[in-house]
N, C-alpha and C positions, 0 to 999 in steps of 0.2 A: 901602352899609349897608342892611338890610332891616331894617323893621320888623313885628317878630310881632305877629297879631291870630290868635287863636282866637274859632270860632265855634260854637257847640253851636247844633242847628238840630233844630226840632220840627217840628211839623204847621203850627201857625200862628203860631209865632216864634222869632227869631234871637237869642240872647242873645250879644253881642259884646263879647270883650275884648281890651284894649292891654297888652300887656306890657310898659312902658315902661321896666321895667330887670328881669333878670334875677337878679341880686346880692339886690338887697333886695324884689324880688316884686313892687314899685309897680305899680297896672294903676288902667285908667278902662275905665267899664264904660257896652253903652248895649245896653235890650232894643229892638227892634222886630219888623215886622211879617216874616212871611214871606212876603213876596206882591213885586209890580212897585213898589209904591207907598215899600216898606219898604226896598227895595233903595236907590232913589234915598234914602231919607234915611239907609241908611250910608251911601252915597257922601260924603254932604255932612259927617256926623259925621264920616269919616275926616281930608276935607280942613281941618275943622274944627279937628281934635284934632292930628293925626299931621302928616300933610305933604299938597300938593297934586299933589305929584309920585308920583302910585298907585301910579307902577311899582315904588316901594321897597316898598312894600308886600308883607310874605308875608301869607298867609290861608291858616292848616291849620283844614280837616273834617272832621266823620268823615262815611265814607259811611253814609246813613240814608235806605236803602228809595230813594223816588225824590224825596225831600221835600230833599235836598241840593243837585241836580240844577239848579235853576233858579237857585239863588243862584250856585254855581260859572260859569256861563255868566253871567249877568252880572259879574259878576267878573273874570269874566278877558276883555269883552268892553270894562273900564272899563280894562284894563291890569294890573292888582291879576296879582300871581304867586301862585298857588291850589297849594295839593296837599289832595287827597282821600284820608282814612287808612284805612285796613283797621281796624275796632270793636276787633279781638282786638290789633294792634298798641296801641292806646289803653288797653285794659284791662290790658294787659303793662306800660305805662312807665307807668299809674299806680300801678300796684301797686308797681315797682319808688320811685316817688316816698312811699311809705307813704301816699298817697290810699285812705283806709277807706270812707268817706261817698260818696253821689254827688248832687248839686245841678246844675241847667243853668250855673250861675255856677263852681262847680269843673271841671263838663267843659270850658268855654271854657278852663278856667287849665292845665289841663293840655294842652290842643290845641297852647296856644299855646306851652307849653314844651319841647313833643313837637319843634313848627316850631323854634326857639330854637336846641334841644339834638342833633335826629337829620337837619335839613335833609333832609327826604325830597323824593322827588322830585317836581316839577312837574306839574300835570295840565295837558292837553292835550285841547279838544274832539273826540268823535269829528266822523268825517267823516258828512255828512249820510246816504249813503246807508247807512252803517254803524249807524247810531242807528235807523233804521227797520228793518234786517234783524233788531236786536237788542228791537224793539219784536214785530215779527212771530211771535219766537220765543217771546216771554215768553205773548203772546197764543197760542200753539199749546199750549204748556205746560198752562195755567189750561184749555185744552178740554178736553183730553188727563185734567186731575184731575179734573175736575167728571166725565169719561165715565168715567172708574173707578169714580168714588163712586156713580153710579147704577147699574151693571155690579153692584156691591156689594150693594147695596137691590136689584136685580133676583133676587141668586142669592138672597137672602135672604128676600125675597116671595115666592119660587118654593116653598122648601123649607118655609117659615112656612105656605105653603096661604093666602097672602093672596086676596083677593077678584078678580074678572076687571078690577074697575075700574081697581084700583091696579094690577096689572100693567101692564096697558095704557096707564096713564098713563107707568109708566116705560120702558117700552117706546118709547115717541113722544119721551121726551124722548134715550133713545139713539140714539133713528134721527136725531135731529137733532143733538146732539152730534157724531154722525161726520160727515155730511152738514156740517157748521160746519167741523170737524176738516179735512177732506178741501179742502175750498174756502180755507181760513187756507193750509195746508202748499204749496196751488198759488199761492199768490200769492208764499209763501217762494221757490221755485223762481223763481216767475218774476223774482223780484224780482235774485236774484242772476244769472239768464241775461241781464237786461240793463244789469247793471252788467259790463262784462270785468275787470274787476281781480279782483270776487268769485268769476263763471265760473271763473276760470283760479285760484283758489284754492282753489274746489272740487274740480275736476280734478283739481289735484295731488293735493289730500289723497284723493281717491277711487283714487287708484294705492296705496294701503297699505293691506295685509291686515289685514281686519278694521274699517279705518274706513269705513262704508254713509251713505248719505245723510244718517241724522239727527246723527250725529258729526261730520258733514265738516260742515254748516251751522254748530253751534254752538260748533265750532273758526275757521272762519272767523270769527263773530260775535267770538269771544274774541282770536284774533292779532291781526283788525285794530284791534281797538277800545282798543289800548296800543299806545307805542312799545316793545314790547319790546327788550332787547338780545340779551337771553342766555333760552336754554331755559330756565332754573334761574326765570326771572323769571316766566313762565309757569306755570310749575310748581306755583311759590308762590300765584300769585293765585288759580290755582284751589282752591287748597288740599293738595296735594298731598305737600306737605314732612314727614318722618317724625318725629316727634319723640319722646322719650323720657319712659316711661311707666313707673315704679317702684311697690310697693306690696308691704308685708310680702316674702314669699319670691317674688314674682314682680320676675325682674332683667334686667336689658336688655331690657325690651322695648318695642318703637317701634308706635306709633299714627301715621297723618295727621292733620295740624293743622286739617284742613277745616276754613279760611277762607272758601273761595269758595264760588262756586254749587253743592250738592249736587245740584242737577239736572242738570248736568254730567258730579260726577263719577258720578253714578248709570249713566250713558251712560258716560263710560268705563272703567265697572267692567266692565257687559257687552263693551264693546270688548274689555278685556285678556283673559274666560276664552277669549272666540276667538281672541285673539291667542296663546295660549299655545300651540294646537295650530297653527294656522295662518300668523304671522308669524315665519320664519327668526330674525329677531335677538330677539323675545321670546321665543321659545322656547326660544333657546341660554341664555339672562338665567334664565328662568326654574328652567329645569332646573339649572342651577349653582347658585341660591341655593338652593333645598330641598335640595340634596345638602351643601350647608352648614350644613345645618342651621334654616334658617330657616323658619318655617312659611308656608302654604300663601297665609295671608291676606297675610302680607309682601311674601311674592315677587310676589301680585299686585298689591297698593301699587307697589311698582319697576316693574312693566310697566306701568299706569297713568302712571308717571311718563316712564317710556321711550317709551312712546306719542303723550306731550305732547311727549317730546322732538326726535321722527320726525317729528310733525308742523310744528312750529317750521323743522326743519331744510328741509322741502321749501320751505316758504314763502320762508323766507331765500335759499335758493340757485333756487328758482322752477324747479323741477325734478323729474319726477316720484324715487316713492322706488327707491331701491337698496339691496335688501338688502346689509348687508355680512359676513352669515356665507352662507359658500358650501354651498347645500344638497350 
């Protein structure tokens, strides 16, 4: 028997609820801290309330930013069975629940009927060195914007006839941006040269047309950091799953669900228009759904998704790639 607790989880607290029957809605409810301090006194409310035996214990989250993050590890470090929800899946089964209103004490209600009702799956700690690669990345990222947005203000100083000062200053803050940029992305690399599991899933992924360095790192980051099973599974978490998109006289037409990380799939958006001239099997892909009719943005959605797919597949069988349309 498992018992559901939902947890809605902010900056600086955890509002936790018991489901203690699903039929008639009964729940106990306890707010606290979100911190180390606050953890241990769910632990003791749990054992209080529910049972002493944690391991019955389910615990559904949504994931929120990084503020989730520390309770899930302890939790699942207490024994407590965790899963971590996708927002857009939460906002879909309350909506289906006619949940109109949103309160920290109804997300809990709903988290917890989500656990109850869809048994989703189990989270699972990454592995250590996987959490740092994935820490590296996020910090590459944040340079990477911040050196756009003065790039920005530089072209824009230029063309405004701004003063020599304020050039200048932005000027030093780009030379340092890249200079930061350039020293992050080397510690990226080295980081994965001296892990061999991440090495050689580099590799692989660097044997498929059109995936470069900065795709093959943040593909790695994303495969290992879930127990995948299946492509489809990947696919999804990044966001990448098609969905349907009606309105007045516009009919069948499919959008991506982008769930996941957009910075991602921004990367593998550029990944797919090279794959399309470049990659044998997205190219055959490609070229058959515009001849079906499908427009341009479509077909790149499916090679995005094909891409994910290629990728997952080298990993899995630990292999570099083989085309399978014979140029």
């Amino acid at each position: 028997m498992n018992f559901q607790v939902g947890i809605d989880v902010a900056k600086d607290k955890i509002d936790c609820l018991w489901l203690r029957d699903i039929e008639s809605l009964k729940i106990k409810t306890k707010v606290l801290p979100n911190s180390l301090a606050g953890f241990e006194q769910l632990k003791s409310w749990l054992e209080k309330n529910i049972t002493t035996q944690l391991g019955e214990i389910h615990v559904s989250l949504e994931a929120t930013g990084v503020y989730h993050e520390s309770l899930a590890y302890a939790l699942h470090a207490m024994g407590i069975k965790v899963s971590v929800i996708n927002p857009a899946f939460v906002r879909d089964f309350a909506k289906s629940l006619g949940v109109r209103s949103k309160t920290d004490k109804k997300d809990s209600m709903v988290l917890a009927r989500y656990g109850a009702t869809t048994h989703p799956r189990l989270w699972e700690p990454e592995p250590d060195h996987v959490r740092s690669l994935k820490a590296l990345l996020a910090r590459l990222a944040a340079l990477e914007t911040d050196l756009q947005r003065e790039l920005n203000r530089l072209e824009k100083a230029q063309i405004s006839q701004a003063s020599d000062a304020v050039i200048e200053s932005i000027e030093l803050m780009v030379d340092q941006l890249q200079t930061e940029s350039a020293r992050v992305e080397k510690q990226i690399d080295d980081h994965i040269d001296k892990n061999p599991d991440l090495k050689k899933d580099r590799d692989r992924l660097l044997s498929i047309p059109s995936i470069g360095p900065a795709v093959s790192r943040e593909m790695v980051a994303v495969l290992r950091s879930r127990n995948f099973t299946q492509a489809s599974q990947a696919a999804a978490f990044i966001g990448l799953v098609p969905k349907l998109w009606e309105s007045g006289k516009m009919k069948g037409r499919t959008t991506l669900c982008k769930n996941g990380s957009g910075r991602l799939r921004a990367k593998l958006y550029m990944a797919a228009i090279v794959a399309k001239q470049h990659n044998p099997d997205i190219k055959a892909q490609y070229e058959r759904l515009v001849a079906a009719g499908k427009t341009k943005m479509q077909a790149l959605g499916a090679a995005m998704r094909k891409l994910v797919q290629i990728c997952f597949g080298v990993l899995k069988h630990q292999s570099e790639y083989q085309p399978q349309i014979v140029k």
